[in-house]
C-alpha positions as CSV (number, residue, x, y, z in Angstrom):
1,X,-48.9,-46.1,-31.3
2,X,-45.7,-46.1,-29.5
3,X,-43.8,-49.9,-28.9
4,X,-42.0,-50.5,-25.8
5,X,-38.7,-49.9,-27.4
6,X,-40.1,-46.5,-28.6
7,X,-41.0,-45.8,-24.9
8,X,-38.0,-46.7,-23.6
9,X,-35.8,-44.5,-26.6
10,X,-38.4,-41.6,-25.8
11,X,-37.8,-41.7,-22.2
12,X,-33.8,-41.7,-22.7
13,X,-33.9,-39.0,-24.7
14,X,-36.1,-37.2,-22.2
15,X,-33.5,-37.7,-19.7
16,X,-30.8,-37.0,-21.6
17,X,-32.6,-33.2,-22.2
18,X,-33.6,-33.0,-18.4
19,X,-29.9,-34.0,-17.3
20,X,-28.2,-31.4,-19.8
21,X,-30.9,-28.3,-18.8
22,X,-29.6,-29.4,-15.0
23,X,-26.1,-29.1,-15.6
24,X,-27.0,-26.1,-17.8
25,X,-28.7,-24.7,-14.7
26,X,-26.1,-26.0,-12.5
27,X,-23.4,-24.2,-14.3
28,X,-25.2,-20.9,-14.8
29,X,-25.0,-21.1,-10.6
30,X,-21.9,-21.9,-10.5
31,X,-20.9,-19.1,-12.6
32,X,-22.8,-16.4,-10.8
33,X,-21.0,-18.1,-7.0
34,X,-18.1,-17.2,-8.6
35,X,-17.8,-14.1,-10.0
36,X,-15.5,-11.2,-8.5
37,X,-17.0,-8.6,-7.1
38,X,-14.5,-4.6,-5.9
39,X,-17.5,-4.0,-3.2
40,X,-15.6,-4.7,-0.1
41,X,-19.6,-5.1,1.9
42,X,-20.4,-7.4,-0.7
43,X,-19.1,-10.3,-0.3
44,X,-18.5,-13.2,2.4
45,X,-15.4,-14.6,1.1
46,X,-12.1,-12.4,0.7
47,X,-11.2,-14.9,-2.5
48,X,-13.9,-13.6,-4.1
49,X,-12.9,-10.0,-4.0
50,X,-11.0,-8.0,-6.6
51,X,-9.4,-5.3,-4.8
52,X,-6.2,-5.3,-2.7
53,X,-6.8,-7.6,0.5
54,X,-4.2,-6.4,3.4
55,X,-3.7,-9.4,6.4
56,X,-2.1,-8.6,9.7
57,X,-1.1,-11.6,10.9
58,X,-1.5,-12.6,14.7
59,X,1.7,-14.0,15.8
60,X,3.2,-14.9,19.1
61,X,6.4,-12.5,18.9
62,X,6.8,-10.8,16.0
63,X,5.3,-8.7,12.9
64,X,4.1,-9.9,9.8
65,X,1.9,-8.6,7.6
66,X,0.5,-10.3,4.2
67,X,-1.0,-8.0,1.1
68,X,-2.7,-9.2,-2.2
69,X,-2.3,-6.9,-4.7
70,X,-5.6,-6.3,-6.8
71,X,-6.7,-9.3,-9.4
72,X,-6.1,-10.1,-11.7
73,X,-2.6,-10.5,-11.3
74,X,-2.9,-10.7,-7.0
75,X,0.4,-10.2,-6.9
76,X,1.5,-11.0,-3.4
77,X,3.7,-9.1,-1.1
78,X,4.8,-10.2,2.5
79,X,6.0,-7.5,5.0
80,X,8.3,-8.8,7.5
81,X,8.4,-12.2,8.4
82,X,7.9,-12.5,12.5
83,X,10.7,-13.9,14.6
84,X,12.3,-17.4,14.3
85,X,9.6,-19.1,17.0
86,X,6.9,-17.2,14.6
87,X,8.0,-19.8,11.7
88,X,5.5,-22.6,12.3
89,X,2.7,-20.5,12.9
90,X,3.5,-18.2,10.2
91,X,3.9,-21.2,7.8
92,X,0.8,-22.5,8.9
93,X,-1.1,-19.2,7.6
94,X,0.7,-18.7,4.3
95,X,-0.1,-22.6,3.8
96,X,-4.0,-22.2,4.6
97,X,-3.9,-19.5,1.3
98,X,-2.2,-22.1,-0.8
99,X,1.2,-20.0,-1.1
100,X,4.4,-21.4,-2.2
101,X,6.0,-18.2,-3.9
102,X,5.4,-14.8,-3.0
103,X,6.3,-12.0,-5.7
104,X,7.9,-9.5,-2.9
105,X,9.2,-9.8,0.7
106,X,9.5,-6.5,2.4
107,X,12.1,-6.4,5.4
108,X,11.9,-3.5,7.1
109,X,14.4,-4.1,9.6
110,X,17.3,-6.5,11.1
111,X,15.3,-6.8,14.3
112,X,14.3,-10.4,15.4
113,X,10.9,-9.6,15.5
114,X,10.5,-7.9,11.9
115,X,13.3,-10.3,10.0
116,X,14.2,-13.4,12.1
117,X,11.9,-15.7,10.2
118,X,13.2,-14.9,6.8
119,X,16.0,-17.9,6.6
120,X,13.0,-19.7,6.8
121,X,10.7,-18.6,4.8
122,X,13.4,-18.4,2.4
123,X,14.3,-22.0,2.7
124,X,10.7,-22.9,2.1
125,X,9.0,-21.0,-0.1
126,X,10.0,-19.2,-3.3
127,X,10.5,-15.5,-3.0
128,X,11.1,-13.3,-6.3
129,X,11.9,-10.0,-4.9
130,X,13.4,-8.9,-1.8
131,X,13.1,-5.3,-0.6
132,X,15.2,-3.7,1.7
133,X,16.2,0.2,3.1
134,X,18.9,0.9,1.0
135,X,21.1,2.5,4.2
136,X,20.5,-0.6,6.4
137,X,20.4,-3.1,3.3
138,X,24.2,-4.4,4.5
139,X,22.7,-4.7,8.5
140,X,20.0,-7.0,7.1
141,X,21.6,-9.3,5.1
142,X,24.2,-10.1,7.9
143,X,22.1,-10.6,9.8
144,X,19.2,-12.9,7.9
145,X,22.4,-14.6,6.2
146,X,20.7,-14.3,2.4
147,X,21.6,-16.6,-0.1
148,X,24.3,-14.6,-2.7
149,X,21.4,-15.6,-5.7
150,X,18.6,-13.7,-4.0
151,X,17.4,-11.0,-6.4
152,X,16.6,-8.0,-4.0
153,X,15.9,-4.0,-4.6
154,X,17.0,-1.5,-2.2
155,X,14.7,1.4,-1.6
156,X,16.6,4.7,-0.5
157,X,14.3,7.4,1.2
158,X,11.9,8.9,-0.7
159,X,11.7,6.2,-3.7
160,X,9.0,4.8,-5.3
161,X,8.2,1.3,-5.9
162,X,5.3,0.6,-7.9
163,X,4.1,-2.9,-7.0
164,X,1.3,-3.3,-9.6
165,X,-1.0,-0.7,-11.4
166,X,-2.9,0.5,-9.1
167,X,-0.9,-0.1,-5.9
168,X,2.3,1.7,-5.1
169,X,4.5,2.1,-2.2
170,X,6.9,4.9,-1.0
171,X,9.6,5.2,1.7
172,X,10.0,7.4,3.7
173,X,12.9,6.2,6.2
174,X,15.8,5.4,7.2
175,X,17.8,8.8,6.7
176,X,21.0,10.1,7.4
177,X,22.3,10.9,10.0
178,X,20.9,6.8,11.2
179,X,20.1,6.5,14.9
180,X,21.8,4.7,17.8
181,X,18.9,2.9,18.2
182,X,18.8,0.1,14.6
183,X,14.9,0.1,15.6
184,X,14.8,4.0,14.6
185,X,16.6,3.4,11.6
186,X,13.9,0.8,10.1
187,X,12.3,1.2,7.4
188,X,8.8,2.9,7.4
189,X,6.8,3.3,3.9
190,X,2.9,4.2,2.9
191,X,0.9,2.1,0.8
192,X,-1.1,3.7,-1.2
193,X,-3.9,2.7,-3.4
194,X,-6.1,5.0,-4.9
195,X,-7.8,7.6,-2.1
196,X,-6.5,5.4,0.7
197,X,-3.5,4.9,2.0
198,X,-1.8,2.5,4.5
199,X,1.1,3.5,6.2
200,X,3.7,0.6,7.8
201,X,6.3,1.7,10.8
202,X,8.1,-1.0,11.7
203,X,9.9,-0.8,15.5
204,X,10.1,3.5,15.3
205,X,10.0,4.7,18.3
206,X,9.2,9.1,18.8
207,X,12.8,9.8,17.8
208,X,12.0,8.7,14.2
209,X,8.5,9.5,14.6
210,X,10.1,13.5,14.8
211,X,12.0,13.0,12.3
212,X,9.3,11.7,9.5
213,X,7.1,14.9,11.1
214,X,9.9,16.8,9.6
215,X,10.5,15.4,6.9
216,X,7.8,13.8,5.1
217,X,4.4,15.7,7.0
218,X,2.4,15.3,3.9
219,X,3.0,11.4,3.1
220,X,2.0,10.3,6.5
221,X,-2.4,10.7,6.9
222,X,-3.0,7.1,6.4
223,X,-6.3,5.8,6.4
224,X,-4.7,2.3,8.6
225,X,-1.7,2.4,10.9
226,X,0.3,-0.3,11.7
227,X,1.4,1.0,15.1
228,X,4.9,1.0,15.8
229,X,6.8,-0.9,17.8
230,X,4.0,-3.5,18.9
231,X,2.3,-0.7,20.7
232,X,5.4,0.3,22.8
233,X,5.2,3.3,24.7
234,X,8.3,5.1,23.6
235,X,6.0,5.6,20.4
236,X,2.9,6.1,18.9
237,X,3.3,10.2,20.3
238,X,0.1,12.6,19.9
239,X,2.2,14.9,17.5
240,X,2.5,11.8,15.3
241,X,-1.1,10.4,16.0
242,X,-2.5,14.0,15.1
243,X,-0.3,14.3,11.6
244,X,-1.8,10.7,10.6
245,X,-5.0,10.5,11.8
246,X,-5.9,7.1,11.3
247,X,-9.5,5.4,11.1
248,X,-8.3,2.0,12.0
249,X,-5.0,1.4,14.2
250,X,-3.3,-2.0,14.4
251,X,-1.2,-3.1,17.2
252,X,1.0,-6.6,16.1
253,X,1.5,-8.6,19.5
254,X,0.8,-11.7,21.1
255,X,-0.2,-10.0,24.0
256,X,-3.9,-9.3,24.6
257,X,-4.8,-6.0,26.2
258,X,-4.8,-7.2,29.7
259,X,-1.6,-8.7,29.5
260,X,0.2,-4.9,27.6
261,X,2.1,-3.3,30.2
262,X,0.8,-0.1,31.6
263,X,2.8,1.9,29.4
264,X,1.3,0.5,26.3
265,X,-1.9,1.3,27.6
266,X,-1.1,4.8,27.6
267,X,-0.5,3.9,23.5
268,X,-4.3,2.7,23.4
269,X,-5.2,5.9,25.4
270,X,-3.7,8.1,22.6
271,X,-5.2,6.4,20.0
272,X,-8.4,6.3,21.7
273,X,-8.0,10.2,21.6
274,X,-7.7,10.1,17.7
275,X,-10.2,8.3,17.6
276,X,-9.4,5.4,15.8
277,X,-10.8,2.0,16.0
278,X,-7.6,0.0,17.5
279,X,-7.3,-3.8,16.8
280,X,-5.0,-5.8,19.1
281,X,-3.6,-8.9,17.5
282,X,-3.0,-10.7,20.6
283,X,-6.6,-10.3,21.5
284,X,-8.6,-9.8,18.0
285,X,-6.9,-12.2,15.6
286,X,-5.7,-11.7,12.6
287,X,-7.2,-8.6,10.4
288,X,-8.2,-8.1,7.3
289,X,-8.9,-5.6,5.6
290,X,-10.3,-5.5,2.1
291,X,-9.6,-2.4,-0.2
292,X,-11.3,-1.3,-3.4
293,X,-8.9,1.9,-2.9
294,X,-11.7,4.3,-1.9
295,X,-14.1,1.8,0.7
296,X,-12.6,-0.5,3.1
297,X,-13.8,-3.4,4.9
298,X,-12.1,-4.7,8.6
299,X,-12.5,-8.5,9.3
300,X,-11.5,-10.4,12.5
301,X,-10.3,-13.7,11.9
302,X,-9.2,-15.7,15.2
């Protein structure tokens, strides 16, 4: 026979065992919410994916686009930083991902709308690495004012930048002779990782987009376009459309589509031709776009 105090030490013990094969069950859960998954379809939130993660910002003015690098390292790598007015809104975004640092800053050219934000960002938030077209790098740093201490690289055409293992990024202008126009001589690069590639073009307008035709035909079939020039007309030309052949096109502006001007119409038009599925900031929200380097995955985010 069992005495009360036997009861009551049997039924402790009891609940000791039924508490610890709870957490036991709790913890196997957790465990399987968390694991990282590379299947770009397979998953509901982007912090649980292990491939490279590409964000285009939606921001009232200007162009900025954020890319983390595959995990484990994630590496992070911002590309352009919007115009001064962007600031708070762009703040705002890198804040919601918890970023105080970022490994690399990509300025592609001394535009307002690519680089007037740096200052800053700068002042704000840590930034290791600054990369700049070599032939403009002077241009740039007049006019973002950088601190003397920032460590920066300068990219001439044609280099190589390897950003992690798997992810790598080449550029393929400014060249000499450099255009009148400073937004033809920014710089414009492809992202490549594994079988697809991603291919940034700052402000170029058909001048440049000749040029890079002549120059560099086989670098530029990108699987994702960041359209040039926030969808202005003076780019964006079927030659150039043709030669990359994008699936996905993305247009950075605060405008939606009924707000573009006709000309940039004609830009969706064109694109419509190529038959590429076009994304409008202005209108769509911020994209993402989730990489494993041979499937991608396009989310809206307003």
């Amino acid at each position: 026979m069992v005495g009360k105090t036997g009861w009551t030490c049997l039924s402790l013990v009891l609940s000791v065992m039924l508490m610890s094969s709870c957490a036991s069950i709790d913890s196997h859960l957790f465990q399987q919410e968390v694991i990282k998954i590379d299947d770009p379809f397979a998953i509901e939130d982007e912090r649980d994916f292990t491939g490279m993660v590409v964000t285009y910002f939606a921001l009232p003015h200007g162009e900025s686009t954020l890319v983390r690098l595959p995990q484990p390292d994630a590496k992070t790598v911002l590309i352009d930083t919007g115009s001064e007015e962007d600031w708070p809104v762009l703040q705002e975004k890198l804040l919601e991902r918890k970023l105080t640092r970022l490994d690399y800053v990509i300025l592609t050219s001394d535009q307002p709308e690519q680089s007037g934000g740096y200052p800053l960002l700068a002042n704000n938030l840590q930034v290791d690495m600054l990369v700049l077209p070599k032939l403009i790098e002077n241009v740039i740093r007049h006019a973002t004012s950088l601190r003397p201490d920032q460590k920066r690289l300068a990219l001439a055409e044609s280099e190589v930048l390897s950003l992690d293992e798997t992810v790598s990024m080449k550029a393929l202008s400014p060249n000499e002779p450099l255009f009148l126009s400073p937004q033809n001589n920014s710089l414009v690069f492809s992202l490549q990782q594994d079988q697809l590639r991603f291919l940034f073009t700052s402000g170029i307008n058909e001048q440049a987009e000749e040029r890079l035709l002549e120059r560099h035909p086989e670098d530029l079939q990108a699987a994702v376009l960041k359209v040039g020039d926030q969808g202005s007309n003076q780019g964006s030309s079927h030659p150039f459309l043709t030669k990359v052949d994008p699936q996905i096109a993305i247009i950075q502006t605060g405008k939606s589509r009924d707000q573009m001007k006709d000309s940039q119409t004609e830009v969706l038009e064109r694109l419509g031709e190529s038959w590429a599925e076009t994304y409008v900031t202005g209108q769509d929200g911020t994209i993402t776009i989730l990489s494993n380097g041979k499937e991608y995955r396009v989310l809206k985010q307003q």
